[in-house]
Each structure stands twice: as C-alpha cells, then as structure tokens.
C-alpha positions in Angstrom: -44.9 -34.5 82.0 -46.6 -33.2 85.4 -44.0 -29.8 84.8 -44.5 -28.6 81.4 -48.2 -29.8 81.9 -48.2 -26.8 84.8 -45.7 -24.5 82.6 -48.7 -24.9 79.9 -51.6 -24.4 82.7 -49.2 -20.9 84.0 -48.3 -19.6 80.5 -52.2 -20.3 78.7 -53.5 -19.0 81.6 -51.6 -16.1 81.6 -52.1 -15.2 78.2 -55.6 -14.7 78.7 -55.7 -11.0 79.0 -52.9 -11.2 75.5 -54.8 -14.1 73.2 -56.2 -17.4 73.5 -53.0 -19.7 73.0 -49.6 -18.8 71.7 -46.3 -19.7 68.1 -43.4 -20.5 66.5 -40.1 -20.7 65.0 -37.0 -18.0 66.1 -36.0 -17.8 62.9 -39.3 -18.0 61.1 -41.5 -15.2 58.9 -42.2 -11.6 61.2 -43.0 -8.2 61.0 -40.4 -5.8 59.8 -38.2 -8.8 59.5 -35.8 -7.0 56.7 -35.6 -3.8 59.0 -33.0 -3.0 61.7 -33.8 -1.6 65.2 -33.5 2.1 66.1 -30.7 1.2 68.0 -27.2 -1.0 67.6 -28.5 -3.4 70.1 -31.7 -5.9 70.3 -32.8 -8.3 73.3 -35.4 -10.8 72.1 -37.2 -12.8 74.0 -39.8 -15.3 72.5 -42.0 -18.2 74.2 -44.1 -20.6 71.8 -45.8 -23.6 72.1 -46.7 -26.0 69.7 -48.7 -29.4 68.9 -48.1 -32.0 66.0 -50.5 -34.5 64.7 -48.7 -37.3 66.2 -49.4 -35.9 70.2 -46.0 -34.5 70.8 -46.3 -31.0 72.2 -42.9 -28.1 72.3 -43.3 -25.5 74.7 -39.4 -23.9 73.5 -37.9 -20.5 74.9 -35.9 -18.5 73.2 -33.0 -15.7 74.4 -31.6 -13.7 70.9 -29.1 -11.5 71.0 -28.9 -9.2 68.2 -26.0 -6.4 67.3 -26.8 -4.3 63.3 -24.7 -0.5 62.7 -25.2 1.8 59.8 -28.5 2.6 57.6 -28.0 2.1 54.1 -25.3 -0.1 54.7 -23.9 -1.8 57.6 -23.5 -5.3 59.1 -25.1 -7.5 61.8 -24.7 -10.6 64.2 -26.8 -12.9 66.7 -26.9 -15.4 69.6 -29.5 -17.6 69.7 -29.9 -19.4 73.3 -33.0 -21.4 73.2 -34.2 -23.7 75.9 -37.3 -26.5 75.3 -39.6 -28.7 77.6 -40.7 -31.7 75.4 -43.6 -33.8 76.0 -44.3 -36.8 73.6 -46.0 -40.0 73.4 -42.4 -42.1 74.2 -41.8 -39.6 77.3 -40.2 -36.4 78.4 -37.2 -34.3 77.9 -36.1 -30.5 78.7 -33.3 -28.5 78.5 -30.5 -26.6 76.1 -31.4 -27.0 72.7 -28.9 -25.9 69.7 -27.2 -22.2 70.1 -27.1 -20.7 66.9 -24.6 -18.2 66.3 -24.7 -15.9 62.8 -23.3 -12.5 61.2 -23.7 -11.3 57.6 -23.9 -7.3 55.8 -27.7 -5.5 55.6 -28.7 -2.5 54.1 -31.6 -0.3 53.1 -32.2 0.7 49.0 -34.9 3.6 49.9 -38.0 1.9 51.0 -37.0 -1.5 50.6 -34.7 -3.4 53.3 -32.9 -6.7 53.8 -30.5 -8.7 55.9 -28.4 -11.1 54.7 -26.7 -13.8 57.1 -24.6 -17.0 57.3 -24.9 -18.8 60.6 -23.7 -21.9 61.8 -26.4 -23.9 64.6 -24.0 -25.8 67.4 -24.8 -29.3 69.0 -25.7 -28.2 72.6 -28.7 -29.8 72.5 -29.3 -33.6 73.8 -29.5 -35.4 70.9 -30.5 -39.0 72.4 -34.1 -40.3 73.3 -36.2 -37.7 73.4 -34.0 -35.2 71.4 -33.6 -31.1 72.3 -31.0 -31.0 69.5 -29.8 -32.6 66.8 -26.2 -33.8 67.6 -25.0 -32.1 64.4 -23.0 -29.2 63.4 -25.6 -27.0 60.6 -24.8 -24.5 58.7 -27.8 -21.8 57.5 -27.5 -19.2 55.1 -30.4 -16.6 53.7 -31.9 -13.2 53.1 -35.0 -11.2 55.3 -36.2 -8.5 53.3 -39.0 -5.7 54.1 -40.6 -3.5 51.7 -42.5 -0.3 53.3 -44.6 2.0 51.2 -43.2 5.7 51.0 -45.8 6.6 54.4 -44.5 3.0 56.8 -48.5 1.9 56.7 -48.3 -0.9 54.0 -45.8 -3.6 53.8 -44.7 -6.9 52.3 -41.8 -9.2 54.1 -40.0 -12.2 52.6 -37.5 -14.6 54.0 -35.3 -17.2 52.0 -32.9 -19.6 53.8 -31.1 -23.0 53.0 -29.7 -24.8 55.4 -26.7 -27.1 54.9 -27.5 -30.8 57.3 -24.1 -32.2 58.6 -23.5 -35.3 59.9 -24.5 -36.3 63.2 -23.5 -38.6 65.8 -24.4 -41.9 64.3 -23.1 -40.9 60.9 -26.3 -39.6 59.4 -26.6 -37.0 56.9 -30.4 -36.1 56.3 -31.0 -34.0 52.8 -30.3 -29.9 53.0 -33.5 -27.6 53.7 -34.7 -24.5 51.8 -37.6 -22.3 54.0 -39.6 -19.5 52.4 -42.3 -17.3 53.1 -43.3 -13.9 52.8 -46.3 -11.7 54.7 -48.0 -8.7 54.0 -49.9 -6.0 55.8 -49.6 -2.8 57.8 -50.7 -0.4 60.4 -54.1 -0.6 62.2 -52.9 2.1 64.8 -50.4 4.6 65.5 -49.0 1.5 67.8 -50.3 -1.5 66.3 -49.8 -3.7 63.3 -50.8 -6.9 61.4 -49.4 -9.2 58.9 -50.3 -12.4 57.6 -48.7 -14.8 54.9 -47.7 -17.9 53.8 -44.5 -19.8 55.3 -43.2 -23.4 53.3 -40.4 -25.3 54.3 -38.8 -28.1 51.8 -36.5 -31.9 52.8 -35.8 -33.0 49.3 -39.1 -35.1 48.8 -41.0 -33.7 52.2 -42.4 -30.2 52.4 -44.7 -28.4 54.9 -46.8 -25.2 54.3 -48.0 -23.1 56.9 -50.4 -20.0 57.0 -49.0 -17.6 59.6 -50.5 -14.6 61.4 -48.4 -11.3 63.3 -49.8 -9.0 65.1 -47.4 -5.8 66.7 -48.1 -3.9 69.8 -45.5 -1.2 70.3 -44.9 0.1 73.7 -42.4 2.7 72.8 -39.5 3.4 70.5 -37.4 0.6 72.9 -39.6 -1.7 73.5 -42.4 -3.7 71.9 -44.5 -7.3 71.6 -45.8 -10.1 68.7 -48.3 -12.7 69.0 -47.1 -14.7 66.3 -49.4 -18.2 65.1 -48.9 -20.7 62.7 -51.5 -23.4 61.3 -50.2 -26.3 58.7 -52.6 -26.2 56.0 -50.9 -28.4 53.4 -47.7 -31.6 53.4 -45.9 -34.3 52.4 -44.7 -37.4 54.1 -44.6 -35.4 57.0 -47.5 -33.8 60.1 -48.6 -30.7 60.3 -49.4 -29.1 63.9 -50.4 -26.0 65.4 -48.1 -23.3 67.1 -48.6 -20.1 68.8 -46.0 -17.6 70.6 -45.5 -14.4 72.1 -42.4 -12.1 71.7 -41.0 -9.2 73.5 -38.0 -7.1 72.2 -36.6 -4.2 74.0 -33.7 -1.8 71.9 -31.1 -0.3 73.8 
C-alpha cells in the first residue's frame, strides 16, 4: 500500500500543470481510433488510475506496440504489455498483468475509416489473491471506426468488440463480453482536439455505462498526448468507479 500510495502522491502531483487526476482502459473509446498513424510504426504509452465503489483503486501502465501499412487498404498488428499496482480492501498486489497480442486488415472508404482485429489476451498475469490477470487464455474480436468530415474538424468514432471468456485455472468459464461506444467532436485548435461519448460494456445479465471524455494535444506530426476520463453513470449487478489517464504516442 505505502508504494502505489507514493506512485499516486508522484503521478497526481505531477499532473498538476496537465489536469486534476487522470483514465482508463487500453483498449477503450479514443480519438481518431479508426485512423492509422502517419507512419508504419506506433509506440504508446498510457498511465491511468482508477477507483471503484467498493475501495479498490488500479493505478495500471501500459506499453503498446502498434505496426498498420497501406491507405485504403492494408493490415495491422499489436503488443500490449501492461503492468498494474493494485490496492484493495483484502491487500495489495503489483506486477505483469495479461499481454495481449492481435492483427486484423484496415482500410479507409474516403472520409470514413476502420480497423478491424482479432486478438487473443495471454495469462501472464497473477491470477491468485489479489489478481493482475485472469489465469485464462481470451480471445477478442471487433471493429474501431472514425468518420472525419471532408475539412478533418468534425468527427464521430465508434468501437465494437466481443470478447470470447475461456476457462481458467479452477475450471471456470464466466459468460462472453460485448463493449461499445462511440464519441464525437473535433478540433478546437490547429493542435488540439476534443471528444466526448458514451462507452457500455455487457456480461450476459451485468452491464456498465460510462460517459467518457478525450482531449488531444499534438506536439508534432510524430508525437502527441490524451487526457482520457471515464465516470460510470449507470449498472447492473455490478459498481461503477471513476478513472482517469494520460497517453503519449510518438510515430516513427
């Protein structure tokens, strides 16, 4: 507890100058989240931190590789390497979580852009006590799609995925997930933008919604940054928390 309680007090502090806290899922709703790079190669980095209604508090970083060729058609792969410090009311846990690894086609129809991707989530996580994993081999599949109006200012962003549970270690299969959400919004400045939506997530008779905010700062063609936050606004037999996160990606 005493070191993500200081990891907390570094990053919060830290952010000061950025926002007042900071969110969320790798794989969740984002800016331009149909649209490649302008290069064949992506480093992302993201740091979040999040709270549920039951006291236990994520602070989770994440490493994604990304590799995408062509322009109105091509295909597209990623790494996932995320690492998580864990702090709940039965105790303490940090380290590896689950490396995702995933590849699928993506293309662009004029204005309007999508990925598509099947990805399969390894059990590198700790799985026992105070999981970092789940101890199970899942298998994800979706689409990201971005729609820009003719001049880049406007734009609407949509993700779709369903995830297929395995079995894990004790022999227990939990129901399949489906995840939505779409955003919409555009440029405020030659280098910044802002997007907000709606994000849901579905467990057979569970579900979560989430109102999620993006804001863009970019740097320069290679490199630019996200403050990303999530708030759960609505569920069913499960909590809803808070998250907030900043992102950096640099194209090379």
């Amino acid at each position: 507890m005493g070191l993500i309680s200081k990891l907390r007090s570094y990053i919060l502090a830290g952010s000061l100058t950025l926002a007042p806290v900071f969110a969320a899922d790798a794989y969740a709703q984002d800016i331009f989240i149909g649209r490649r790079g302008p290069t064949n190669a992506q480093l992302d980095g993201r740091i979040s931190y999040s709270q549920s209604r039951n006291g236990t508090r994520t602070l989770a970083n994440s490493m994604i590789f990304k590799y995408w060729d062509g322009d109105r058609f091509g295909k597209w792969g990623f790494v996932s390497l995320p690492y998580k410090f864990i702090d709940s009311p039965n105790g303490h846990n940090d380290g590896l979580g689950d490396i995702s690894i995933g590849f699928g086609l993506r293309g662009r129809i004029n204005n309007f852009h999508w990925f598509s991707y099947g990805a399969l989530m390894l059990p590198t996580g700790d799985s026992e006590g105070i999981a970092l994993g789940t101890g199970r081999y899942d298998k994800r599949m979706g689409l990201l799609t971005t729609y820009l109006t003719p001049d880049k200012k406007f734009e609407i962003d949509g993700l779709l995925e369903y995830k297929v549970v395995g079995e894990n270690r004790e022999g227990i299969n939990l129901p399949n997930e489906l995840k939505t959400g779409f955003i919409a919004g555009g440029e405020i400045t030659d280098k910044i933008r802002f997007a907000t939506g709606l994000t849901g997530l579905i467990r057979e008779t569970n579900c979560l919604i989430n109102s999620r905010s993006v804001i863009r700062y970019t740097s320069s063609r290679s490199l630019y940054f996200e403050l990303v936050g999530d708030v759960g606004i609505n569920s069913r037999n499960t909590t809803t928390g808070k998250s907030i996160g900043f992102q950096a990606r640099y194209n090379f």
